[in-house]
C-alpha positions in Angstrom: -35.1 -12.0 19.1 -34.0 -15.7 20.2 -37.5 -16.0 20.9 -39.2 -15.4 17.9 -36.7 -17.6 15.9 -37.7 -20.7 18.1 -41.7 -19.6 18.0 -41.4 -19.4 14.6 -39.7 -22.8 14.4 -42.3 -24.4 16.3 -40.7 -24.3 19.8 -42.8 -23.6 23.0 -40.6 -21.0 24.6 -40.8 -19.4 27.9 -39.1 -16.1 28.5 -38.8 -15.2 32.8 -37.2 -11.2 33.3 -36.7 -10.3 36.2 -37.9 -6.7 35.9 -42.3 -6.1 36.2 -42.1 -5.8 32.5 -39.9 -7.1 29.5 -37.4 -4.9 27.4 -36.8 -2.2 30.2 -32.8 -1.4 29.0 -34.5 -1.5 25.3 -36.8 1.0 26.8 -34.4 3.0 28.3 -32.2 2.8 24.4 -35.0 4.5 22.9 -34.6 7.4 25.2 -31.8 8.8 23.2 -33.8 8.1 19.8 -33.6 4.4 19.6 -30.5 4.3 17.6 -31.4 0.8 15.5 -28.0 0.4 13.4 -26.2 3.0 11.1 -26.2 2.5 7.1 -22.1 2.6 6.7 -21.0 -0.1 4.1 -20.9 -3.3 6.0 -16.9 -4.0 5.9 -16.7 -0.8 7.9 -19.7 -2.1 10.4 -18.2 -5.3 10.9 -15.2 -2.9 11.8 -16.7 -1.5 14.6 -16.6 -4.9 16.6 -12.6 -4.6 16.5 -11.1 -7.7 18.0 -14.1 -9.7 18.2 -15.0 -8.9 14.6 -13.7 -12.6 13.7 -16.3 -14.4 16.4 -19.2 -12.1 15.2 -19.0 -10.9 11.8 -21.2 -14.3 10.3 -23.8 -13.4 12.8 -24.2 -10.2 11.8 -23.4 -11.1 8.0 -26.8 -13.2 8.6 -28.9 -10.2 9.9 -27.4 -7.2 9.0 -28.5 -3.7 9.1 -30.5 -3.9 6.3 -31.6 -6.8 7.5 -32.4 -5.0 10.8 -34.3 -2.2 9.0 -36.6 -4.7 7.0 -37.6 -6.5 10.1 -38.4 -3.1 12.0 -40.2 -2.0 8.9 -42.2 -5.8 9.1 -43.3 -4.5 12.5 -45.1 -1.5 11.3 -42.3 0.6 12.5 -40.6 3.0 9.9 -37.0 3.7 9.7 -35.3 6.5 8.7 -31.0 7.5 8.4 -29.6 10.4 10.1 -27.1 13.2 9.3 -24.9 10.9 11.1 -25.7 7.7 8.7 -27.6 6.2 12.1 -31.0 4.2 11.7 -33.5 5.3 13.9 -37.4 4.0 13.9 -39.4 7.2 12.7 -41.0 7.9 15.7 -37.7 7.9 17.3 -39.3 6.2 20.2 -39.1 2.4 21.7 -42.4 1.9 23.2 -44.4 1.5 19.4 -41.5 -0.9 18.2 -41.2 -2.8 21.7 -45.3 -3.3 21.6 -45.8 -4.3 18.1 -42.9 -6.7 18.8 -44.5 -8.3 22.3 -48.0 -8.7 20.0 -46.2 -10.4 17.7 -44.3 -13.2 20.0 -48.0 -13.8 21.7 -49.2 -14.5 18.5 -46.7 -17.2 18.3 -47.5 -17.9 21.4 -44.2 -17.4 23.5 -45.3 -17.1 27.6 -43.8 -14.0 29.2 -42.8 -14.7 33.7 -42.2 -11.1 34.8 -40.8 -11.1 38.3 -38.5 -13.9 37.9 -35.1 -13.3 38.9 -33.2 -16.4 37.7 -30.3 -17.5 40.8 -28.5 -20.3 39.5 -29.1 -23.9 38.9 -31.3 -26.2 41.3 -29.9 -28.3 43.6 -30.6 -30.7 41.2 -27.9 -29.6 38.8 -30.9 -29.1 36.0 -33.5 -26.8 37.1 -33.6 -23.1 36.6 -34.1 -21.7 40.1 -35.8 -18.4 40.1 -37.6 -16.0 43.3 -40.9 -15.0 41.8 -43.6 -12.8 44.2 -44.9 -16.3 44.4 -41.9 -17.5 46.2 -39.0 -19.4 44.9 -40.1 -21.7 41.7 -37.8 -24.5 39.9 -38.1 -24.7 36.0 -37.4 -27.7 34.1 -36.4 -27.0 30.4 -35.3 -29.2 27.3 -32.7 -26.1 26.5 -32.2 -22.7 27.8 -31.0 -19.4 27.0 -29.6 -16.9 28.4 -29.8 -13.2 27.4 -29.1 -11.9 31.0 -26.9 -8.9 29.9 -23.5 -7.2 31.5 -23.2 -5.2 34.7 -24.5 -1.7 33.6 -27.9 -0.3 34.6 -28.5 -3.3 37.1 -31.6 -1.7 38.4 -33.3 -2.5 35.2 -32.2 -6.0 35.6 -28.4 -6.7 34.7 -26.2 -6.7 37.5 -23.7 -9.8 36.6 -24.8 -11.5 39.2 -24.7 -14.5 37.0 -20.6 -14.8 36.5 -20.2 -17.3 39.4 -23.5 -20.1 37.8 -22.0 -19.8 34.5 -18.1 -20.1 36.0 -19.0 -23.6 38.2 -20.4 -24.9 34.9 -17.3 -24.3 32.8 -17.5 -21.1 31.1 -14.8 -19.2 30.3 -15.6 -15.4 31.4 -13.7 -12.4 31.1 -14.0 -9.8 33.7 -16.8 -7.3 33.2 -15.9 -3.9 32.9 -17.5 -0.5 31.7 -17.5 0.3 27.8 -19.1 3.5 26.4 -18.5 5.4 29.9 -17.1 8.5 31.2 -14.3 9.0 32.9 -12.5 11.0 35.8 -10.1 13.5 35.5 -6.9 13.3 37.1 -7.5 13.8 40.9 -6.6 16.2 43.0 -4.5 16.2 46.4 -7.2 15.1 48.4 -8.2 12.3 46.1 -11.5 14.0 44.9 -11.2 13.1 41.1 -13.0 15.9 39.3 -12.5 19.6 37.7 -12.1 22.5 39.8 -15.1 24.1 41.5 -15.5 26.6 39.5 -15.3 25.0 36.3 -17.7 22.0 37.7 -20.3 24.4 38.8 -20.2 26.9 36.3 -20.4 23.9 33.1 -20.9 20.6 34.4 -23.7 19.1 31.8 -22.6 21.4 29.1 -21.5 20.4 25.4 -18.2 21.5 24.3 -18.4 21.3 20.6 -17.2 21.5 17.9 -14.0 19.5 18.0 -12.0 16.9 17.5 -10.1 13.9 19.9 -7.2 12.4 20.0 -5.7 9.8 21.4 -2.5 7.2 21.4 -3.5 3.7 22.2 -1.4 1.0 24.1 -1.2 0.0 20.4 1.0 3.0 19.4 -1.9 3.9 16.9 -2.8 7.6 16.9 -7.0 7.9 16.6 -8.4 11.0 15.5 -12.4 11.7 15.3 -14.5 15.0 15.3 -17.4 15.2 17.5 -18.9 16.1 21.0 -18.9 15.3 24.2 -20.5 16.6 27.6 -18.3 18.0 30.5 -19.4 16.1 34.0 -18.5 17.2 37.6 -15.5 14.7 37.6 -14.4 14.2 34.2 -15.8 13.7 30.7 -18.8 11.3 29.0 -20.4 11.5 25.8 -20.8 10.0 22.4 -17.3 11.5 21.4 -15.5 10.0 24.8 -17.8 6.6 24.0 -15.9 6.0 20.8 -12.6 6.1 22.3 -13.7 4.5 26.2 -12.1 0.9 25.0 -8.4 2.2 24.1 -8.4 4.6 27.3 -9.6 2.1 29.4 -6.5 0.2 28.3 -4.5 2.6 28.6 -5.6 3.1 32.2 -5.0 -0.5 32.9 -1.7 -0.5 31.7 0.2 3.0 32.2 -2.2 4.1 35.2 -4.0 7.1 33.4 -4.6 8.1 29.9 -4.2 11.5 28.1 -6.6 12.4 25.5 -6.0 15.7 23.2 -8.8 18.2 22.2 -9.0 20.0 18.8 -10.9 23.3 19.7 -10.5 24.9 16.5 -10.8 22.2 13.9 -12.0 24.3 11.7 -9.1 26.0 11.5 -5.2 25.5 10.8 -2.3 25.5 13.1 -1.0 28.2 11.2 -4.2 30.5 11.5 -4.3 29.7 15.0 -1.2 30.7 15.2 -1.3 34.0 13.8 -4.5 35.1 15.2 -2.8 34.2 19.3 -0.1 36.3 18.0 -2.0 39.0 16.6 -1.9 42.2 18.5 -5.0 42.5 20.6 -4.3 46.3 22.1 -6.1 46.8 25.3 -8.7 44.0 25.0 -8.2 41.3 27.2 -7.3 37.4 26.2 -10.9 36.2 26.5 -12.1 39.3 24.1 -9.6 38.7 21.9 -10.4 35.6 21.2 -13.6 35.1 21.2 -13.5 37.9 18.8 -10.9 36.0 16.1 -11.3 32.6 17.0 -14.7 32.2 18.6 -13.2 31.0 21.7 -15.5 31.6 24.5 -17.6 30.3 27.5 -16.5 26.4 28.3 -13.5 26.1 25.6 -12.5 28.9 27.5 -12.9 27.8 31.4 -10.9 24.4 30.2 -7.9 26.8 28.8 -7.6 28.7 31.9 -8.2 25.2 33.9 -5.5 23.5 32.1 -2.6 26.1 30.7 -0.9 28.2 33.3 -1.0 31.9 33.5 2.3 31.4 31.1 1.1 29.3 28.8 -2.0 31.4 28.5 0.0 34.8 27.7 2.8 32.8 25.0 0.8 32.9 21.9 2.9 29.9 20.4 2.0 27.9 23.7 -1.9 29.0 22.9 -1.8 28.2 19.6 -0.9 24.6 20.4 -3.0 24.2 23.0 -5.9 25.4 21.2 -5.1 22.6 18.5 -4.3 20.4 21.2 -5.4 20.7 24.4 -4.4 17.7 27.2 -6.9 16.2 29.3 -5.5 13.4 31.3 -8.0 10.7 32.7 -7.1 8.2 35.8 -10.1 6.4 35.7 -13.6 5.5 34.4 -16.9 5.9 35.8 -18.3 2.7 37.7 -19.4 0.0 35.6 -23.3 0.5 36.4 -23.3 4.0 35.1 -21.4 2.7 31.7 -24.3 2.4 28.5 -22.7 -1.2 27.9 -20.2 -3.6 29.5 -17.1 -5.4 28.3 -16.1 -9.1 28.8 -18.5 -12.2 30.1 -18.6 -15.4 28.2 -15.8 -15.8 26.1 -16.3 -17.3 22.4 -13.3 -20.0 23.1 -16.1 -21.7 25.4 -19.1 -21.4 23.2 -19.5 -23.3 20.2 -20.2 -21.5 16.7 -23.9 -21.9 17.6 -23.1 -20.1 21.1 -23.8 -23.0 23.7 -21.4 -23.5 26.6 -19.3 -26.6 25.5 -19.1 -27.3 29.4 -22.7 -27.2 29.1 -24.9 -28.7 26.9 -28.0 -27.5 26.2 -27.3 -24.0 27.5 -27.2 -21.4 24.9 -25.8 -17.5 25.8 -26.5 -14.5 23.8 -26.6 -10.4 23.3 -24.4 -8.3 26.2 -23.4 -11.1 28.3 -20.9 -12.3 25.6 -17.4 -10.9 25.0 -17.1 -8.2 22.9 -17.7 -4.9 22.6 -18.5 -1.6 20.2 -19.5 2.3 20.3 -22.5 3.3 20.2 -24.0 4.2 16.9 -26.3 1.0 16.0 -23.8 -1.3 16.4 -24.6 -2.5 20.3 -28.4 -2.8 19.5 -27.4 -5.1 15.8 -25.2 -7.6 17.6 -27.1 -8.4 20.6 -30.2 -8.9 18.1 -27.5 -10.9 15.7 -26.5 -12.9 18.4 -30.1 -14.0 19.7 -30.9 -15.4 16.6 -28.1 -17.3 16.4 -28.2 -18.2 19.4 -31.7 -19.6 18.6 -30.2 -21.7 14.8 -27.6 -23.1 17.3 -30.6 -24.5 20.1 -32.8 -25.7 16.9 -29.8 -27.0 15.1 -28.8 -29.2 18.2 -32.2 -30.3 18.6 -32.9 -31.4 15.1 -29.4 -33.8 15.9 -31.5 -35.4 18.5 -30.2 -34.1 21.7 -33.3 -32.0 23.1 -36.3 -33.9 23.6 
């Protein structure tokens, strides 16, 4: 995106990846649909960005969804809304968008380096260093930008190896961490995290929906949200999980582990629940009983008998609450290379409003690699797209005051 704002402007730009071909995480995005944006009003997009919505909202104010939807659409590339109020390309796939989009830069004439793996700065303090199949290569540059990413998915390119450049020439960077990951479950005496065998084997990789999380943040605020989320052989991931990762990962940090609650039934009342646990169920046993009132059965039902006790299970007021609220308590999330995004890496108090390193003139960062974070739902793909072109208006404006050659 950076790059076609400076073609477009008349720049000669260069882009070097390090991967044997360009947009391989955007590839990757796409297998899940290629969720572009979501349609909500904008004040509740902007939202989404939480603490960071100060530092990004203009960006995003200057390309926004609609905005994101009309340049798809200039690409030959149909959009269309979800169920869910996400934007999706009508194919649902990357590939057609990411090709009509590298045809398009060519024609501007931007020059792609595949197989360059940037390392740092030149000994002479202003070359680009990168390793290339050609051997190592130094790049001069009137202005660069970076767009090298977190520390998730590092085998298609990211692996925050560049923390340590970026820290020797003044930036400001937060630790990276995982956002939109899974998470362990409390471990067990011998310090396996995970469920019990027989739930793990039995349902790992299954769905349990529908229903509805809750969770108490460091902040005190109590979230609710309906959805669904997959069960994993240690723990829990998925898009419900995803949208409460950043408060449990606080949580974590601070208290040591985190306790979510699960809805099963949110459908229903506490009061029906209620009266159907206490219901008299005659000779039928717990699980017939209610799968037959309540539709309880196959994983809702393994994570009962993993978490109540054979007490709980048999005291229908017990039941009842547990059904409405059932306590999963997490110690830990997955490694940050498994997460779908990271959190931290440049700070804004480094950057100026047109996102160049203050320490560092004529370096310019943008997408992933900046501080902030969001769920997913469009709003991961928007801001790293915002953020390259402004990234780009902050090279060209700096330029135009004489500084670039």
């Amino acid at each position: 995106m950076a790059a076609e704002v400076l073609a477009q402007a008349g720049a000669q730009v260069d882009l070097y990846d390090a991967m044997p071909s360009v947009g391989r995480k955007f590839l990757l995005a796409g297998r899940g649909g290629l969720n572009l944006t979501h349609s909500e009003p904008l004040e509740l997009f902007l939202g989404r960005y939480a603490e960071r919505r100060g530092e990004l909202a203009a960006m995003v104010e200057a390309f926004t969804p609609q905005d994101l939807r009309d340049w798809t659409e200039a690409l030959g590339i149909g959009t269309f809304v979800g169920t869910s109020g996400r934007v999706f390309p009508t194919e649902m796939k990357a590939a057609p968008m990411l090709r009509a989009w590298l045809n398009r830069l060519r024609g501007l004439g931007v020059r792609f380096h595949m197989r360059h793996r940037w390392q740092g700065w030149a000994a002479n303090g202003t070359g680009l260093h990168f390793t290339s199949p050609a051997g190592d290569t130094t790049v001069q540059a009137d202005a660069v930008l970076l767009a090298l990413g977190g520390a998730s998915w590092a085998r298609l390119g990211s692996d925050g190896a560049w923390v340590p450049w970026l820290q020797t020439r003044g930036a400001d960077i937060a630790p990276l961490r995982a956002a939109n990951c899974g998470f362990d479950v409390a471990p067990t005496a011998s310090d396996r995290a995970g469920w019990s065998e027989h739930l793990s084997s039995r349902f790992a990789g299954q769905p349990i929906k529908p229903v509805a999380l809750s969770f108490t943040g460091p902040d005190g605020e109590l979230r609710t949200k309906q959805g669904e989320f997959v069960l994993t052989a240690s723990g829990v991931e998925g898009s419900l999980i995803y949208a409460f990762s950043a408060a449990m990962r606080e949580a974590i940090q601070a208290q040591g582990q985190a306790t979510i609650h699960l809805d099963l039934l949110p459908a229903h009342t506490p009061e029906q629940v209620l009266a159907e646990t206490r219901r008299p169920r005659g000779p039928r046993s717990l699980s017939t009983h209610l799968k037959s009132r309540l539709g309880i059965q196959g994983l809702k039902m393994a994570l009962l008998h993993e978490v109540l006790t054979p007490a709980q299970l048999q005291d229908p007021a017990e039941l009842a609450r547990a059904l409405k609220a059932l306590p999963i308590t997490v110690t830990r999330p997955r490694p940050v290379d498994e997460a779908i995004s990271t959190a931290g890496g440049v700070r804004f108090e480094s950057l100026t409003p047109g996102l160049m390193l203050k320490a560092a003139p004529g370096v310019f960062c943008a997408g992933e690699m900046l501080d902030w974070e969001a769920p997913t739902g469009g709003y991961l793909l928007t801001a790293c797209f915002a953020t390259g072109r402004q990234a780009a208006r902050g090279l060209l404006d700096w330029w135009s005051t004489g500084h670039g050659a």
